[in-house]
C-alpha positions, 0 to 999 in steps of 0.5 A, spaced: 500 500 500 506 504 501 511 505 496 518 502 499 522 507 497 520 513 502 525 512 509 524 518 512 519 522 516 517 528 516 520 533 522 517 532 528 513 526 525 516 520 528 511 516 532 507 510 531 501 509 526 498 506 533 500 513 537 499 518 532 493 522 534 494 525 526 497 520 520 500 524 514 502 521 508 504 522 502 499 522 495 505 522 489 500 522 483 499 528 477 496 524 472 490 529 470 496 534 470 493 539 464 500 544 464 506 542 468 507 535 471 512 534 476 507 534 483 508 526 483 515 527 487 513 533 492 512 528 498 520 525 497 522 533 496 520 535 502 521 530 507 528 530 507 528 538 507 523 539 512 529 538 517 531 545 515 526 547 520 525 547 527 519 543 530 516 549 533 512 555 531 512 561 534 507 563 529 502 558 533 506 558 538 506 550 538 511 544 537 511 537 534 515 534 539 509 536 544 503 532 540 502 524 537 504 525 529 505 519 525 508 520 518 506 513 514 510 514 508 507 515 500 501 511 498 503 507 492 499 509 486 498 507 479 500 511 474 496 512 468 489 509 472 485 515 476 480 511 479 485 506 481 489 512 483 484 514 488 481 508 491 489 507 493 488 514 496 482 512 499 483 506 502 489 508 507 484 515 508 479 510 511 484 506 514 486 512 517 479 515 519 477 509 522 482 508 527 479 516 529 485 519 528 486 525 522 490 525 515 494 529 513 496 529 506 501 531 501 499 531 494 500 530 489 496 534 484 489 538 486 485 531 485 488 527 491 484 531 495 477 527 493 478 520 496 479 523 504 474 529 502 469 522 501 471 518 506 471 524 511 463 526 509 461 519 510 464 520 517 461 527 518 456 528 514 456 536 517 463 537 514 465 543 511 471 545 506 476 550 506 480 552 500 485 556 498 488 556 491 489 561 485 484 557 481 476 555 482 478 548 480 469 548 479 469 546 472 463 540 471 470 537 466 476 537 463 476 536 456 471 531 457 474 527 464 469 529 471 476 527 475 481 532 474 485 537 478 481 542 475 474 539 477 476 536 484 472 542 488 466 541 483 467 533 484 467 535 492 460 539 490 457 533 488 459 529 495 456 536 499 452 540 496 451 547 496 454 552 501 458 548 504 465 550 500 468 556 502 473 558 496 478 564 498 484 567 494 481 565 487 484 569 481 482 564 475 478 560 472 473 560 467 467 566 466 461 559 467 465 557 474 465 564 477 458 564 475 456 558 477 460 559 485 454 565 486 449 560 488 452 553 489 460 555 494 462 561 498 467 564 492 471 570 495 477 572 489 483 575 490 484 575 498 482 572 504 480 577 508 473 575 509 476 568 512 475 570 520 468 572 519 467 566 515 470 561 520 465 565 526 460 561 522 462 555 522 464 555 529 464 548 532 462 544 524 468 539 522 472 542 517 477 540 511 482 544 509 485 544 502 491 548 501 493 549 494 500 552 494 498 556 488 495 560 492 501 563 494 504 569 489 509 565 484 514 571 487 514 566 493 512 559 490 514 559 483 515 551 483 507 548 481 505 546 475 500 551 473 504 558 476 498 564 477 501 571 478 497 576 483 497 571 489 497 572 496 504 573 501 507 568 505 505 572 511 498 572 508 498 565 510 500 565 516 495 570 519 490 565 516 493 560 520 492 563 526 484 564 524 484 556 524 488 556 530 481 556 533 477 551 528 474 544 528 478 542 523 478 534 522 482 533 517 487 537 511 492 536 505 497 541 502 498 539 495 501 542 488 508 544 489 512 541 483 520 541 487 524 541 480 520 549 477 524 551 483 531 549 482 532 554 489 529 550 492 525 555 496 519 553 494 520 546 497 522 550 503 515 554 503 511 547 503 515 545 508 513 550 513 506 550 511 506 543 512 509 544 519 503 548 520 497 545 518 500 539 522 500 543 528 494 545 527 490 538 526 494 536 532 492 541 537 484 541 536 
């Protein structure tokens, strides 16, 4: 179920599957990749470089070293096969859910999302999404597929229905998907500044949070397949973090950096820290 080559954890990340209150692993799958592919090798990029990092926060003001968090290795997907791709993804999500501990993925492209978003619904039937990114990710399909990482929000609509997905730093997509949010999702472009006064509503509902890095301008995240200009700042991002500090989340996935766009490897740097993070963040509600 696991690819054998992964023989590192993620800083801080280290206890037993049987201990861990929150289970990361890894989705390394850009099969429906529509420009640059490359996210597939995201998980073994940041592994070994989140030991740059320390493992506090002084954002959060939160250390790994204090919480149970177990890092499982990467989910051995098959290529060229999307469905088998997900039910691979879906199965160790299950796995995962069904021991009452939460999962924290590292994609892999946008559309890994899907399977821990279906799993987490059958389990919380109130779950909400929050989802950042530069692109609306709403189209109904791409090029004729329904599973893309262009449609996985859409797909996620499928599952939860309306007013449940709240879209936050969106800056393209086509005029149809736009549209379309204004009666089916919460659709705020460019920012997210209306982020607090959204999660005062949902307080105490369970949330998903998914976490495109694209959503960061590429001036500070230029390693993706699908760079979009006009993105938030890194400090923009961690403020969000800071709002989540007080959510009901139950689950999260950071996906889309493409390590080998940013030879600099400060792309790979910026994922780590998000990653370390959101995992505080999951580990601490």
């Amino acid at each position: 179920m696991f690819n054998t080559y992964t023989n590192q954890q993620f800083i801080g990340c280290d206890k037993p599957f049987e201990e861990g209150k929150v289970v990361l692993f890894g989705a390394p799958f850009d099969g429906t990749t529509s420009y640059r592919p490359g996210t597939r090798f995201a998980p073994t990029a940041i592994r070994p470089d989140s030991y740059g990092l320390e493992t506090y926060s002084p954002y959060l003001d939160l250390d790994l070293e204090d919480f149970l968090i177990s890092d499982i290795g990467d989910v051995d997907v098959p290529f060229g096969n999307p469905p088998k791709a997900l039910a691979a993804i879906k199965a160790v999500a299950a796995e995962i859910v069904s021991h009452g501990k939460k999962p924290l993925m590292i994609g892999g492209e946008h559309l890994v999302s899907l399977p821990v978003i279906e799993t987490l619904a059958h389990h919380y039937p109130d779950l909400h999404i929050i989802h950042l990114d530069a692109h609306t990710d709403l189209r109904d399909d791409y090029l004729g597929e329904k599973l893309s990482h262009a449609t996985v929000l859409r797909r996620a609509w499928d599952i939860l229905g309306d007013h449940r997905i709240f879209q936050f730093g969106i800056r393209s997509g086509m005029k149809q998907e736009f549209e379309w949010a204004k009666t089916h999702t919460y659709l705020h472009p460019f920012d997210t500044v209306t982020l607090k006064e959204t999660m005062q509503s949902l307080k105490g509902k369970p949330i998903y949070f998914t976490l495109d890095l694209d959503v960061l301008d590429p001036s500070i995240f230029s390693g993706t397949g699908t760079p979009e200009p006009g993105g938030i700042t890194m400090k923009e991002l961690l403020e969000v973090f800071i709002i989540l500090k007080e959510a009901h989340l139950i689950g999260a996935d950071v996906v889309e950096l493409a390590p080998h766009y940013d030879a600099s490897g400060v792309s790979t740097a910026v994922a780590c820290k998000v990653i370390r993070e959101i995992a505080l963040l999951l580990a601490n509600c």
